[in-house]
MITI-416268 format. One line per field, with one value per residue (C-alpha): residue number from 1; residue in one letter; x, y, z. Coordinates in Angstrom, 2 decimals, decimal comma. Each point is the difference from the previous one (the first is absolute). Layout:
# MITI-416268
num c(NUM ...)
residu c(A ...)
xx c(X ...)
yy c(Y ...)
zz c(Z ...)
# end
This chain:
# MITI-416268
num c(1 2 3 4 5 6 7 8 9 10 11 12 13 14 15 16 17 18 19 20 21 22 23 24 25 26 27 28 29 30 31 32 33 34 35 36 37 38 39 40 41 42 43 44 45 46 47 48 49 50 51 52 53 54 55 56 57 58 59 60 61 62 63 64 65 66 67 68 69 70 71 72 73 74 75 76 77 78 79 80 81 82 83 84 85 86 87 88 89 90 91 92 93 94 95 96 97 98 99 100 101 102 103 104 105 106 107 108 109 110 111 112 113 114 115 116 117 118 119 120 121 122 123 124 125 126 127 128 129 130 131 132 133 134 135 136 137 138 139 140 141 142 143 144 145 146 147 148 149 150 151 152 153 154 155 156 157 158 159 160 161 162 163 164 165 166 167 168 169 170 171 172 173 174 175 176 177 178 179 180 181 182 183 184 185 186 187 188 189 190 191 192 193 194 195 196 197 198 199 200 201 202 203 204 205 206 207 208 209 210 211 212 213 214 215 216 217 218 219 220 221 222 223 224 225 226 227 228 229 230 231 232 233 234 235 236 237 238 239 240 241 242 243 244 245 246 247 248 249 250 251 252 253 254 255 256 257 258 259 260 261 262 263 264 265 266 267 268 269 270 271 272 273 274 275 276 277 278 279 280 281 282 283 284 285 286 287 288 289 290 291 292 293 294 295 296 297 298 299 300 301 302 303 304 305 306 307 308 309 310 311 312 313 314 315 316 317 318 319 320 321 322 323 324 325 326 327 328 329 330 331 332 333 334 335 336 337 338 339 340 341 342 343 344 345 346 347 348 349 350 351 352 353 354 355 356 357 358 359 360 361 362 363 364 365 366 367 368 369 370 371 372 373 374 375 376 377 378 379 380 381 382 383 384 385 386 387 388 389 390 391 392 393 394 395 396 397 398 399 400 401 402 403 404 405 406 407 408 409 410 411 412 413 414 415 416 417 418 419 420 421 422 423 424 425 426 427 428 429 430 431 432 433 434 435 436 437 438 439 440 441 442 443 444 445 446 447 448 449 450 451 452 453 454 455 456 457 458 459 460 461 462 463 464 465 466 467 468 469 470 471 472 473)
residu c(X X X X X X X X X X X X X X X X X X X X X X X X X X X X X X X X X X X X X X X X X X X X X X X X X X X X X X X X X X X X X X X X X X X X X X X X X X X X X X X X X X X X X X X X X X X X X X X X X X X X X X X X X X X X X X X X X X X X X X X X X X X X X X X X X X X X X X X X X X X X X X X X X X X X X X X X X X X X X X X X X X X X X X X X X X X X X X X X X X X X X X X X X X X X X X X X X X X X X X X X X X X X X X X X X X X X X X X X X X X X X X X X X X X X X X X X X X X X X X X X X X X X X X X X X X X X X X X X X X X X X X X X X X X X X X X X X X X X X X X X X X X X X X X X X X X X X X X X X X X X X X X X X X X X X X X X X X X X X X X X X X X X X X X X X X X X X X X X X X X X X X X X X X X X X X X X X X X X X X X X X X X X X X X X X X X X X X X X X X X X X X X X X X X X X X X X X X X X X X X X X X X X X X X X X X X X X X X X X X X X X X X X X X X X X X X X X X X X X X X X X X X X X X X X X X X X X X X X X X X X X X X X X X X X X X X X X)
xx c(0,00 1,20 -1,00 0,52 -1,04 1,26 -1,31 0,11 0,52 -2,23 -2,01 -4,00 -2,93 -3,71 -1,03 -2,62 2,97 2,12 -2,65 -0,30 3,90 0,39 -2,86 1,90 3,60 -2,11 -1,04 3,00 1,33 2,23 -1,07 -1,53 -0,68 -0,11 -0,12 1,02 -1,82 1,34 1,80 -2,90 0,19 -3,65 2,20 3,29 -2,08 -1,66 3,18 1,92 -3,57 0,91 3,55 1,49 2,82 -0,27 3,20 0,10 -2,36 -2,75 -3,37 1,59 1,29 -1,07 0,51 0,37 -0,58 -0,22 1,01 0,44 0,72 2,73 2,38 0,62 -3,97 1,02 1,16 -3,55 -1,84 2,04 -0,78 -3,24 -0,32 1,98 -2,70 -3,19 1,57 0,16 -3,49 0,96 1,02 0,13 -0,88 2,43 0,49 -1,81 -2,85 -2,61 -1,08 2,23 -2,55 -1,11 2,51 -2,89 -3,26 -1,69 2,07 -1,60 -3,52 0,26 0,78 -2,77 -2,34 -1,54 -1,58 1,68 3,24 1,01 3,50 1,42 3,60 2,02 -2,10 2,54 -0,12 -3,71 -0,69 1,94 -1,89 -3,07 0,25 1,35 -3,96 -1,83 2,01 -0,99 -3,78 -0,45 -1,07 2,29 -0,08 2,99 0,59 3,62 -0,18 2,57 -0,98 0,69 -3,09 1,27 -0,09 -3,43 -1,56 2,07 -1,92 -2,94 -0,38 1,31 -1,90 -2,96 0,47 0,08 -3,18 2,08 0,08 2,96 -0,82 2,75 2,27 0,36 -3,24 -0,08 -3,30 -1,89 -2,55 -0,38 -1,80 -0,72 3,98 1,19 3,03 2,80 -1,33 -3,43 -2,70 -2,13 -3,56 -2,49 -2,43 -3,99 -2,93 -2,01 1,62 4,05 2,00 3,06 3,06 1,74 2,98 2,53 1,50 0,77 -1,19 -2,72 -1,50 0,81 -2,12 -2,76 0,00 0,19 -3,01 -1,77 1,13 -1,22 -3,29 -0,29 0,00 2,03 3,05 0,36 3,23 2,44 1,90 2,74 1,12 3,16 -0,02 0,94 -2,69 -2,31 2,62 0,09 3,29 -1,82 -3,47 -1,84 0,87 -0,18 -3,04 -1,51 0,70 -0,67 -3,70 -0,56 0,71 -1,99 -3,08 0,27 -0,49 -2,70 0,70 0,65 -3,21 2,06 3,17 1,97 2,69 2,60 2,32 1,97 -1,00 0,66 1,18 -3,29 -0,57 1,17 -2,67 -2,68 0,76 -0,20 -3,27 -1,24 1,08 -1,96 -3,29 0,34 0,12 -2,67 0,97 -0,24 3,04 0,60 3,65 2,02 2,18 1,16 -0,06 -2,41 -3,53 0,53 -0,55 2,51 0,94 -2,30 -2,91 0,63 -0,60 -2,99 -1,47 0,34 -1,86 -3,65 0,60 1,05 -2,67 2,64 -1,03 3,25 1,58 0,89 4,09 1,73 1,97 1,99 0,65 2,91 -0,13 -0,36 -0,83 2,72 -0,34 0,29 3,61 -0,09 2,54 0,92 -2,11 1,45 -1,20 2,92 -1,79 2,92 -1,19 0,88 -2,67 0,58 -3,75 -0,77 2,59 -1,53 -3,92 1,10 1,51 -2,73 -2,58 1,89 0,03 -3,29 -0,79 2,77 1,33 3,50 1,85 -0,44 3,51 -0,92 2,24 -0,39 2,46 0,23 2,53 -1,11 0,98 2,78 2,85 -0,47 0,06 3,57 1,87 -2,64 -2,92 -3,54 -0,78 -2,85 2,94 2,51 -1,07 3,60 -0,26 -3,70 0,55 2,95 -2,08 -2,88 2,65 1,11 -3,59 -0,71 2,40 -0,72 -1,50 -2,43 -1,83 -3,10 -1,25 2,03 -2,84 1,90 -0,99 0,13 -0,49 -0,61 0,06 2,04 3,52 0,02 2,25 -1,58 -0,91 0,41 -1,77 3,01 2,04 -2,18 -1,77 3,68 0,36 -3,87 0,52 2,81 -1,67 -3,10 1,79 3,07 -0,83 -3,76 -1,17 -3,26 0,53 -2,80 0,41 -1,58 0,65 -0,94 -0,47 -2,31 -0,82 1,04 3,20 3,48 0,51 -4,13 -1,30 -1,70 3,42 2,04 -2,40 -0,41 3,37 0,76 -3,28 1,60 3,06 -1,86 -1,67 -3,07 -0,53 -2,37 -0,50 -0,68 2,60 -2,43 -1,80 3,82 0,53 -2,99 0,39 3,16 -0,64 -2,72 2,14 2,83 -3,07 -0,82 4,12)
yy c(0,00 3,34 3,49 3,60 2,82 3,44 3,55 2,54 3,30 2,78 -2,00 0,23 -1,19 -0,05 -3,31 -1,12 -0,02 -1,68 -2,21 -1,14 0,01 -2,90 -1,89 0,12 -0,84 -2,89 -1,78 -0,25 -3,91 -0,56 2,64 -1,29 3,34 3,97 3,28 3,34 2,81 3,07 -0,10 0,97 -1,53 -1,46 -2,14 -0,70 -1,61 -2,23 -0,43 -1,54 -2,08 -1,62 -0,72 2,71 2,02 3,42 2,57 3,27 2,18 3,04 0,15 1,78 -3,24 -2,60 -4,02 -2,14 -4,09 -3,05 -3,39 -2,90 -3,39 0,23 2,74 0,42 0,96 2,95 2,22 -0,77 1,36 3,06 1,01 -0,84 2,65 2,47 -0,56 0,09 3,18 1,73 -1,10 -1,76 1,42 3,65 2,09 1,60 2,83 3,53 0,85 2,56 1,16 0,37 -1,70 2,24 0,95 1,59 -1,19 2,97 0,52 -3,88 1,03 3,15 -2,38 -3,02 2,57 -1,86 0,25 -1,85 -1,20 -3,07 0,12 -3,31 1,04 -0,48 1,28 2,62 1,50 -0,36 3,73 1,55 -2,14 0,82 4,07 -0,26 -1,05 2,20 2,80 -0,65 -0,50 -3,58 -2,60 -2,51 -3,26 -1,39 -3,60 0,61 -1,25 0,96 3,57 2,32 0,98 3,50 0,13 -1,48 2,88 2,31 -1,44 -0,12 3,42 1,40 -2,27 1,43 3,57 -0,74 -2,59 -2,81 -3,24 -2,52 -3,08 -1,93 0,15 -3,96 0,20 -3,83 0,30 2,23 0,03 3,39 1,04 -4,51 -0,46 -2,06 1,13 -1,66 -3,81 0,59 -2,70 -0,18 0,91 -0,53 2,50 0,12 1,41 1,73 1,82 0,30 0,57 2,38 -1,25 2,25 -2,44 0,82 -3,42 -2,10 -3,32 0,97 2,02 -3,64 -1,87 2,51 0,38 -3,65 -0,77 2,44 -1,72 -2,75 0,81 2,12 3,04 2,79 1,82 3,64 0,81 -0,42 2,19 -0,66 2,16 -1,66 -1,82 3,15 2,70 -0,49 0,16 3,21 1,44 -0,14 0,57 -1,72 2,27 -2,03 -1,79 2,99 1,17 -3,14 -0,08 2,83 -0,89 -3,26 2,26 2,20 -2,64 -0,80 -3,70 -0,75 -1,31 -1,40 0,72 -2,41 1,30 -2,53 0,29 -1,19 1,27 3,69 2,43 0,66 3,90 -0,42 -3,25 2,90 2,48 -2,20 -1,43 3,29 0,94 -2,88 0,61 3,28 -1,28 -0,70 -3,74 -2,50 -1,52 -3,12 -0,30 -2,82 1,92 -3,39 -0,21 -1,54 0,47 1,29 -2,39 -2,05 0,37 -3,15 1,96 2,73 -1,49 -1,55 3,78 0,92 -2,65 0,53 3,93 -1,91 -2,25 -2,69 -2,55 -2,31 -0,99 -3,39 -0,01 -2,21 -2,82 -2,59 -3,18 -2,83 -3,65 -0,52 2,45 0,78 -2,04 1,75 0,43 -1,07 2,00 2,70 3,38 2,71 1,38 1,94 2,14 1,17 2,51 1,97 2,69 1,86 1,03 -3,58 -0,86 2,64 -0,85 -3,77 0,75 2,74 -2,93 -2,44 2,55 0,18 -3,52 -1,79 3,42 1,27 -1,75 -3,50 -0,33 0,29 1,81 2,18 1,31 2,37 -0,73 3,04 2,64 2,20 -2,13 -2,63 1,88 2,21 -1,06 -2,96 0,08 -0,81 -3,01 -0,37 -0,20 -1,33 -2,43 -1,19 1,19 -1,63 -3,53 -0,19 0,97 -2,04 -2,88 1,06 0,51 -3,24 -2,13 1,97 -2,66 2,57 1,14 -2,04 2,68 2,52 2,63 1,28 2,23 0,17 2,90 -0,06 3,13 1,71 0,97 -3,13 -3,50 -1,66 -3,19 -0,14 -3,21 -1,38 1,02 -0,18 -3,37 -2,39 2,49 -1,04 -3,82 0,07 1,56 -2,14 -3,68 0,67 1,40 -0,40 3,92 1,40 2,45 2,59 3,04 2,66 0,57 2,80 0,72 -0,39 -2,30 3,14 0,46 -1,65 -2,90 -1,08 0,03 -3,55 -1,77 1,39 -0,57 -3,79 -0,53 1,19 -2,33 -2,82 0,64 -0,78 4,03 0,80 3,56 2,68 2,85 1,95 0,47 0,18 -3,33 -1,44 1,52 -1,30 -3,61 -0,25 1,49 -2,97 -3,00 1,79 -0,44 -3,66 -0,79)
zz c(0,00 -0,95 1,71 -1,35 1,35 -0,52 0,35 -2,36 1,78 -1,58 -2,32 0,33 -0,92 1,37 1,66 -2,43 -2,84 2,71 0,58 -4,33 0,30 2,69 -1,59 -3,74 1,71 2,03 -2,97 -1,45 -0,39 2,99 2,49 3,00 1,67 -1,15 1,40 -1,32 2,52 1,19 3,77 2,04 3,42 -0,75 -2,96 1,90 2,26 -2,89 -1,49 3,38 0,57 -3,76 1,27 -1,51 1,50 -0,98 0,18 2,01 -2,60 0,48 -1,32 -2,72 -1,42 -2,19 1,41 -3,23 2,18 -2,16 0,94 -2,51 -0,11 -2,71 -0,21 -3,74 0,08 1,77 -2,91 -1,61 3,58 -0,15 -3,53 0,86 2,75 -2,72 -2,26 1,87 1,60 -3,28 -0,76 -3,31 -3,03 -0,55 -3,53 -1,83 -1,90 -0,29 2,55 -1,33 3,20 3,35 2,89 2,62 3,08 2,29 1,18 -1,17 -3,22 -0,57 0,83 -2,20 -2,96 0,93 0,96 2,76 2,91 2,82 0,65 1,44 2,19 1,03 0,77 3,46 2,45 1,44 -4,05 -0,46 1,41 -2,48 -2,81 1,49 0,03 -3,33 -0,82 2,59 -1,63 -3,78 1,97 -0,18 2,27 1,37 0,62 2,68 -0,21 1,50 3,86 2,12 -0,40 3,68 0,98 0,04 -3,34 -0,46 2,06 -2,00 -3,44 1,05 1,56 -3,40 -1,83 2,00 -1,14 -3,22 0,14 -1,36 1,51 1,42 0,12 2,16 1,11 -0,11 -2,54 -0,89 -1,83 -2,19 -2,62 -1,81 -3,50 -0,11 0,18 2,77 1,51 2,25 1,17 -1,53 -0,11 -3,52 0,92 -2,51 -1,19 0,85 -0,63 3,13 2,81 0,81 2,61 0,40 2,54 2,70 1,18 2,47 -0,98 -3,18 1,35 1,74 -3,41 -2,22 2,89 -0,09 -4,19 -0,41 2,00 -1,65 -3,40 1,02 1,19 -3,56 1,20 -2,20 1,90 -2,16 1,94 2,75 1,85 2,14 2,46 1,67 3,77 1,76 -1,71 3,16 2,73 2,35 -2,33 -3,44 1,32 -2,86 -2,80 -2,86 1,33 0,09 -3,51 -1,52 1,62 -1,03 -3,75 0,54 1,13 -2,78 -2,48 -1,62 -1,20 4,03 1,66 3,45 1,54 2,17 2,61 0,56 2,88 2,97 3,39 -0,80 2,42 2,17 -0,49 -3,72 -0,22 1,41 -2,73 -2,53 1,51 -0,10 -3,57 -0,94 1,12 -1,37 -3,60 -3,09 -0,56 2,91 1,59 1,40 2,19 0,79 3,09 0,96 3,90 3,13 -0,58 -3,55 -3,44 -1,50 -3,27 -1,76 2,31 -1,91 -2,93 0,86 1,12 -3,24 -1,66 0,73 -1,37 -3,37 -0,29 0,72 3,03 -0,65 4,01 -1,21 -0,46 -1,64 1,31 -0,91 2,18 -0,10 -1,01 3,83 3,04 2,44 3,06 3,31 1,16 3,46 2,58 -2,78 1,66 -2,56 -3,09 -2,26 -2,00 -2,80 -2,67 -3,17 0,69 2,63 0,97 -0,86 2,93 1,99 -0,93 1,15 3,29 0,92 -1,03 2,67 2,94 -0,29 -0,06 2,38 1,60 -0,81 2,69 -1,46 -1,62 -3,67 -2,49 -3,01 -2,30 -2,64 -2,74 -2,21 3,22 -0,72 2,24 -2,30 -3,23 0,23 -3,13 -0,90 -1,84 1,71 0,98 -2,74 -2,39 1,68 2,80 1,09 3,38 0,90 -1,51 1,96 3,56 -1,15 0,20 3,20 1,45 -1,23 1,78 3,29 1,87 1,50 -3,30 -0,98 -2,37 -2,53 -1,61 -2,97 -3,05 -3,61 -2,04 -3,79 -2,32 -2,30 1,40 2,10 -0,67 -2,66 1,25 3,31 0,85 -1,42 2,50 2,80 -0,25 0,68 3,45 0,55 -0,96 2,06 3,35 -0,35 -0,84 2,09 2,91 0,07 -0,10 -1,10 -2,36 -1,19 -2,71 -1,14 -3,78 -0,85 -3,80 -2,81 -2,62 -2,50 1,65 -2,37 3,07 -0,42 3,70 -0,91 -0,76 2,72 3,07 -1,62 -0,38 3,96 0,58 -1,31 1,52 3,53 0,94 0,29 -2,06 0,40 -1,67 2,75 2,64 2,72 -1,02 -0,36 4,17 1,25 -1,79 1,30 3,44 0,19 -0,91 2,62 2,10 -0,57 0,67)
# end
């Protein structure tokens, strides 16, 4: 066995090119294990876990890791990391047009409306004025992002009446174009609904119900995690319900959130009732709906009386695990994670040992990309949660959409075949997605299905199943 691993001081690229890099040096013949990601302690970690050891190097720095089984593969790996770093072949020869070296210089030439900023989240304020300045609205899928300079947008974006959504936008849907990790919602006849999300995850659950009980979503609107905290004081949401209200193909809005900052929450629920077109909110918290709930609100306003889910059983039911008492509850969506544990409390009360994580929350995401494309980090905990002899239950998620891995029932069904035939756990998901979407909600939640899970559609239904069989244990 040969290893190599060397750092290239200087050299960058973002973590979803990193991520296509160490999949094209992985399949080359020979190479038993690949990864090129830049020298965040997040990935040093991840690189000493894969039994690499990793020189003295800053975040600054590039880690090229690849170990083989033959050394005279090795030249092969390397140009293989040269090449998928350049991005394949380049044209030559005369260029009509130099591209555009400003945001606004860009949007002066497209002429459009809103621009979308996915840069390192320390850069994405500069990005981001550059578009409030030419009077545009601006979506920020960067995360990362001080929060400093998120009040700073939005309070300039709110003298000039534009809008930020973000930062840490995951999901929009604006003019019929989904944007970031978008679900495909199909269009209906009869009444639609406009989304106010203060989370990616929790918007996909909410549209995808919605698709699925037929009922048209005309737009969503994310806002970013932190819009309804004390700092930011719900300035986007504010903005954006007010551009919900004021149009005219809109017959509902729905107000998607984690618990919000209580006097922010109070504002908002007064803006609310002030408006023409009726909202329904999902502030996630005790005595408040969850987010499948708040879907099912909506429904009798359509003409929609859908509150059947979906779901998707194994060849054979999990069989109580006697002596196991925890549930790990390990998520891609962060208000997912947060709708699950919230849904537990309430049940079994907070003190009865059960974990939740959120793989998609910033500490995991310096210098990688997000879990829903790169899910490295969770299929090695669900191992390790597996083969804790104290878990009878992991509660997982999948989310479907555009932006997200394309088939990740591929890579999640061996970590669920493994958990339930090895070591005997009950595993339940929520996939959340649509038949529309490019993964096909049908073939991934069968696939996880046959793979031993049971699959909802609904994360709540997926809690509460799996909150019962931790109760039959």
């Amino acid at each position: 066995m040969v290893v190599h691993v060397e750092v290239r001081h200087g050299a960058y690229a973002d973590s979803v090119a990193l991520l296509q890099v160490s999949r094209d040096v992985a399949a080359v013949e020979g190479v038993e294990a690949a990864q090129v990601a830049m020298a965040t302690p997040l990935n040093v970690d991840v690189l000493t876990g894969m039994g690499f050891e990793v020189p003295e190097c800053s975040p600054n720095d590039m880690v090229v890791a690849i170990r083989l089984a033959d050394e005279a593969r090795l030249p092969d790996a390397l140009a293989a990391v040269d090449a998928a770093l350049r991005g394949g072949p380049r044209t030559s020869g005369p260029v009509d047009e130099e591209p555009p070296r400003t945001t606004s210089s860009a949007l002066a030439r497209s002429g459009g409306d809103l621009a979308l900023v996915s840069v390192p989240g320390a850069s994405a304020v500069v990005e981001a004025v550059d578009a409030l300045e030419a009077g545009r609205d601006v979506m920020v899928f960067s995360d990362n992002v001080p929060i400093e300079h998120e009040v700073a947008l939005k309070r300039l974006a709110a003298e000039r009446g534009l809008l930020v959504m973000g930062p840490d936008c995951g999901t929009a849907m604006v003019g019929g174009v989904g944007l970031g990790f978008a679900n495909v919602v199909a269009a209906g006849a009869g009444p639609s609904v406009g989304i106010v999300a203060a989370s990616g995850t929790g918007c996909q659950q909410v549209m995808s119900l919605l698709s699925y009980a037929g009922v048209t979503v005309a737009a969503a609107l994310g806002v970013g995690g932190r819009d309804l905290s004390a700092e930011v004081g719900g300035l986007s949401t504010r903005e954006a319900l007010r551009r919900l209200d004021a149009d005219g193909s809109v017959d509902r809005i729905v107000l998607i959130s984690k618990p919000p900052d209580p006097g922010v929450g109070a504002e908002i629920d007064q803006l609310a009732a002030s408006m023409t077109t009726p909202v329904t909110q999902a502030f996630l918290g005790p005595g408040r709906p969850d987010l499948t709930s708040a879907a099912e609100l909506v429904l009798p306003g359509s003409g929609r009386s859908e509150r059947r889910w979906p779901h998707w059983s194994p060849p054979a039911p999990a069989a109580p695990s006697a002596g196991r008492p925890r549930l790990r509850g390990l998520f891609v969506g962060g208000t997912l994670c947060t709708e699950a544990r919230l849904i537990t409390e309430q049940l079994v009360g907070a003190d009865a040992g059960h974990t939740f994580v959120d793989f998609g929350d910033d500490e995991y995401t310096r210098g990688r990309a997000h879990p829903m494309i790169d899910p490295t980090l969770r299929l090695e905990e669900i191992a390790r949660a597996a083969a804790d002899p104290q878990t009878a239950v992991l509660l997982l998620d999948m989310v479907l959409g555009h932006g997200a891995e394309p088939d990740p029932s591929a890579l999640l069904a061996p970590a669920v075949a493994a958990a339930t035939r090895d070591h005997g756990v009950a595993v339940f998901v929520a996939c959340v997605g649509t038949e529309g979407d490019p993964q096909g909600l049908t073939r991934q939640a069968e696939a996880l299905a046959a793979a031993g899970a049971e699959v909802f559609l609904s994360n709540r239904d997926a809690t509460t199943t799996a909150l019962d069989h931790l109760d039959r244990s």
